[in-house]
PANUBA-302986 format. One record per residue (C-alpha): residue number from 1; x, y, z. Coordinates in steps of 0.001 Angstrom, whole numbers, plus 500000, padded with zeros to 6 digits. Layout:
<rs>
(NUM,(X,Y,Z));
...
</rs>
This chain:
<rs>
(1,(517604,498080,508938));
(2,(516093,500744,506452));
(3,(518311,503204,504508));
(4,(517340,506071,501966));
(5,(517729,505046,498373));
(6,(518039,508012,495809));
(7,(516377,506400,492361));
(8,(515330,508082,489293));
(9,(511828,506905,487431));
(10,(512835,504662,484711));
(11,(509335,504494,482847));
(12,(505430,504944,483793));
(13,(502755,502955,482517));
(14,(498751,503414,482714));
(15,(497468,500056,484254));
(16,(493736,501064,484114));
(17,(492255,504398,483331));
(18,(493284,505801,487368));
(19,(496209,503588,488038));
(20,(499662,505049,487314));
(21,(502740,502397,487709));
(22,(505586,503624,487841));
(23,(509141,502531,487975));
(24,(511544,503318,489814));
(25,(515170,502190,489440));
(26,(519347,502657,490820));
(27,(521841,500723,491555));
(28,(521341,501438,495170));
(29,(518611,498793,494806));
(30,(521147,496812,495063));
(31,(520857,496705,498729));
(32,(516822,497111,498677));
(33,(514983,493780,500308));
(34,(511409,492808,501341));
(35,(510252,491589,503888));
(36,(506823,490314,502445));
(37,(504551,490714,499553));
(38,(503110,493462,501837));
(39,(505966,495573,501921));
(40,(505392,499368,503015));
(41,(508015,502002,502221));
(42,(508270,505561,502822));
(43,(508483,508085,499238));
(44,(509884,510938,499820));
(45,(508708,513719,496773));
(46,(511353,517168,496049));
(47,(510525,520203,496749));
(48,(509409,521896,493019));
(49,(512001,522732,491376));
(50,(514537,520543,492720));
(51,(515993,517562,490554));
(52,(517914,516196,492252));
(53,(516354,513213,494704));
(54,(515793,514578,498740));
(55,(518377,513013,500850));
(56,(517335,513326,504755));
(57,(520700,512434,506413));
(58,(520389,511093,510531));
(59,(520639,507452,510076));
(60,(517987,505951,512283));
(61,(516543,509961,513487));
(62,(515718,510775,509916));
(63,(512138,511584,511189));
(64,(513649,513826,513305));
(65,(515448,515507,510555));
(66,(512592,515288,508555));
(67,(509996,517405,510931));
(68,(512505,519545,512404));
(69,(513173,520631,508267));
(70,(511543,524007,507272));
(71,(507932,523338,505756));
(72,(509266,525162,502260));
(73,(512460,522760,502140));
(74,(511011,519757,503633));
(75,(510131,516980,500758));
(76,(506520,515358,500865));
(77,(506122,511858,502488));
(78,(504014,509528,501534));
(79,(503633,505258,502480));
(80,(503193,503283,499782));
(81,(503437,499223,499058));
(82,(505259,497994,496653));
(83,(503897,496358,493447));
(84,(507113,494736,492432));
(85,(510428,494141,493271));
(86,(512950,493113,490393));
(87,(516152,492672,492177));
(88,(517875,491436,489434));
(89,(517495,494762,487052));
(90,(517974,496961,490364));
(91,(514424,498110,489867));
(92,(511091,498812,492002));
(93,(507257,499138,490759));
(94,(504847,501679,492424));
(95,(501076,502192,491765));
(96,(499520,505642,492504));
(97,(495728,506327,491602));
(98,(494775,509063,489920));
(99,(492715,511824,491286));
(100,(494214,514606,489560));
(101,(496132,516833,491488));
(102,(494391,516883,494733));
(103,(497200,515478,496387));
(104,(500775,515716,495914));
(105,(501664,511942,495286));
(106,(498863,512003,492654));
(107,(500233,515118,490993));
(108,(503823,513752,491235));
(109,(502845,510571,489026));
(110,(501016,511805,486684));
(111,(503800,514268,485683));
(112,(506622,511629,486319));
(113,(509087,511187,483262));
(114,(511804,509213,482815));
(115,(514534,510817,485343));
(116,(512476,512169,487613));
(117,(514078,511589,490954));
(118,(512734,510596,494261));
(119,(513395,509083,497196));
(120,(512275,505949,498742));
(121,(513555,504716,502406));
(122,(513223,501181,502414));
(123,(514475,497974,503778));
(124,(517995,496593,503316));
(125,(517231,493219,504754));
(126,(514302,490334,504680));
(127,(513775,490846,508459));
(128,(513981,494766,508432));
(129,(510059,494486,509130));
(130,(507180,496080,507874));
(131,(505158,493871,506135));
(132,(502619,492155,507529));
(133,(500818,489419,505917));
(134,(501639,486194,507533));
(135,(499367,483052,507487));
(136,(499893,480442,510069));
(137,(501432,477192,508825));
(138,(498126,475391,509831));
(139,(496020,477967,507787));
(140,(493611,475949,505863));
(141,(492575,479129,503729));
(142,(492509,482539,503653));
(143,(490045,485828,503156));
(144,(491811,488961,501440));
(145,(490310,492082,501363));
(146,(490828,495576,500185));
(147,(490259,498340,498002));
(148,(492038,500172,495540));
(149,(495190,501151,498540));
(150,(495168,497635,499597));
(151,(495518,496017,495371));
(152,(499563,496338,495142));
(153,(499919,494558,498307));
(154,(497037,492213,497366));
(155,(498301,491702,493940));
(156,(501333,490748,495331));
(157,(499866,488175,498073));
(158,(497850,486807,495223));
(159,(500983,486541,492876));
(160,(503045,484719,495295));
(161,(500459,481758,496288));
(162,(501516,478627,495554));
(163,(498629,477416,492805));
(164,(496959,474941,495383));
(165,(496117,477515,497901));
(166,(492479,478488,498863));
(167,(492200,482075,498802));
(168,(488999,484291,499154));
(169,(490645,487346,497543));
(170,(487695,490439,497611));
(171,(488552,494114,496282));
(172,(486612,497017,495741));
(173,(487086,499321,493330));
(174,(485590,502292,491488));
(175,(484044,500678,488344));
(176,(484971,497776,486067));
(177,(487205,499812,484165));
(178,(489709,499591,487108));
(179,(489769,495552,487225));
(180,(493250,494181,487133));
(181,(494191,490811,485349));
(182,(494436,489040,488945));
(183,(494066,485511,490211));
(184,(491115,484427,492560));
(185,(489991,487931,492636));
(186,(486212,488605,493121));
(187,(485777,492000,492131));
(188,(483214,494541,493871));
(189,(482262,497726,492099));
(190,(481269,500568,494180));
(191,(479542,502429,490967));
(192,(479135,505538,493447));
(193,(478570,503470,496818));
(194,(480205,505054,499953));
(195,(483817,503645,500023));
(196,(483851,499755,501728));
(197,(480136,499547,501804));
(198,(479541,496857,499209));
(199,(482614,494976,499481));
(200,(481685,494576,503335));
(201,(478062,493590,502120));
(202,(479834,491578,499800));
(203,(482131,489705,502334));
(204,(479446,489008,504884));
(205,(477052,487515,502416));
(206,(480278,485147,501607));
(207,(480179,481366,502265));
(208,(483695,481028,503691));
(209,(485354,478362,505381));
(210,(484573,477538,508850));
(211,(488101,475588,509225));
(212,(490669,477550,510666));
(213,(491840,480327,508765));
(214,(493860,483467,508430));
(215,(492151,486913,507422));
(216,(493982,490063,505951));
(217,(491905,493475,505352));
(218,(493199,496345,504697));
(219,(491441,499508,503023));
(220,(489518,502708,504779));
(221,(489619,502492,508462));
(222,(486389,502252,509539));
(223,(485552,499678,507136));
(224,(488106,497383,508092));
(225,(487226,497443,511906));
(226,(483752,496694,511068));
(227,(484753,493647,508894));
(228,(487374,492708,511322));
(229,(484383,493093,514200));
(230,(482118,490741,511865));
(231,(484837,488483,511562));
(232,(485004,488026,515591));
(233,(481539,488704,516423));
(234,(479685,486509,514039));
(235,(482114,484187,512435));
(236,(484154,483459,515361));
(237,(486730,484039,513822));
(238,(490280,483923,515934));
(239,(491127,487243,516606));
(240,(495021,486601,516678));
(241,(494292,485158,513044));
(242,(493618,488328,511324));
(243,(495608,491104,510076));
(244,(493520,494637,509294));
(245,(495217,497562,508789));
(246,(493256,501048,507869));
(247,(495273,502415,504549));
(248,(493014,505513,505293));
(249,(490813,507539,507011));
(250,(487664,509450,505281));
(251,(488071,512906,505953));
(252,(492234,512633,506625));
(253,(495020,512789,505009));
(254,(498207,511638,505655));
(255,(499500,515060,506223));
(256,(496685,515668,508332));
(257,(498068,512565,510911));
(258,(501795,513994,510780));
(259,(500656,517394,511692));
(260,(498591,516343,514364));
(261,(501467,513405,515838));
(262,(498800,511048,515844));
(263,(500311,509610,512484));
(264,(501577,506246,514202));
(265,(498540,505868,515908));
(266,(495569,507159,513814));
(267,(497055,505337,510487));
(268,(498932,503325,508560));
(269,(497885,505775,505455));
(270,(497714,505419,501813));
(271,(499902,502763,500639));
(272,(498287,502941,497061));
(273,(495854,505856,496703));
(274,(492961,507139,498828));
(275,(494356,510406,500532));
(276,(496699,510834,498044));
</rs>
């Protein structure tokens, strides 16, 4: 089950020069839950001038509620992935990147204060679904990649590993200034590059495990379809053994798929930044 939780931002933090965390926190987190380290939620962003957090009442039809709300009234959704989950302080951890205000989540976090309210529907049980990432138990390894949408979810695969694990963990992002202190990260700057072209280059220059495996990609769409297709094509790599998910399209913005309906099908968008 999912359920709206009103939650106020308790503090923000600069991680690297473009990544904003920030946390969130309530006591309704009480009732919050994963479902794996991949964990998507929905934000939901007031209208300006509104502090109070949006509450879209319905129960299981809020989507319903949500379109069939007047464009100047309606709050701004967004997916995200969470970056942490402290259960025991009731609080959440979000990362946003920072393009300036181009985009409405990336204007919302870099003016976020202490207080600021929000809303974030979200799991209230470890089964509730959506996450994703889930290795076979006879998965002698695994390849990770992603870019700079994909690094909360990553960071969070990566965190929860048990030490003896074999991971090939690959994520692109702008410049080295963006690095994050992360275990068994390689880290691919694109230093101008088209976005997924040299962490692609990158992965199939890899020497990776020919034992069975388990992949996960994740980042802009078309990228991930042609490493998924290299995976397959060249590898031979078991299809039913990878996970790849497009975070976002070039060209497309999240708003852009809910407009259109094709938002279900066309994209699992930003979790993290991209069309922000």
């Amino acid at each position: 089950m999912y359920a709206m939780f009103p939650l106020r931002v308790a503090r923000v933090e600069r991680v690297t020069p473009h990544m904003i965390r920030v946390t969130l926190g309530g006591t309704v987190l009480q009732d919050f839950a994963t479902s794996g380290p991949d964990q998507r939620v929905k934000l939901f962003f007031p209208v300006a001038g509104v502090d109070e957090p949006p509450i879209l009442e319905g129960g299981l039809r809020w989507y319903e509620v949500w379109c069939a709300t007047p464009v100047e009234s309606r709050p701004v959704m967004r997916t995200y992935t969470i970056r942490a989950h402290r259960p025991e302080v009731h609080e959440i951890d979000i990362d946003f990147y920072d393009h300036g205000d181009i985009g409405p989540a990336s204007a919302w976090a870099r003016r976020a204060g202490a207080g600021s309210p929000i809303t974030v529907l979200g799991p209230t049980g470890s089964n509730s679904g959506g996450a994703d990432h889930n290795p076979p138990a006879d998965a002698a390894w695994q390849l990770i990649t992603g870019d700079e949408t994909a690094l909360p979810a990553i960071s969070r695969i990566v965190e929860a590993a048990p030490a003896h694990a074999d991971l090939r963990v690959y994520v692109e992002v702008a410049d080295a200034a963006e690095r994050q202190d992360l275990p068994w990260v390689t880290w691919v700057l694109r230093d101008g590059a088209p976005a997924g072209a040299r962490l692609n280059a990158v992965v199939r220059a890899a020497d990776l495990p020919t034992t069975p495996g388990y992949a996960w990609l994740a980042g802009e769409s078309a990228g991930v379809r042609d490493l998924r297709r290299h995976l397959v094509g060249e590898r031979g790599f078991d299809r039913k053994r990878i996970h790849f998910c497009g975070y976002w399209r070039k060209g497309r913005t999240e708003s852009d798929a809910q407009v259109t309906g094709t938002w279900h099908d066309d994209v699992e968008p930003e979790r993290a930044t991209a069309a922000a």
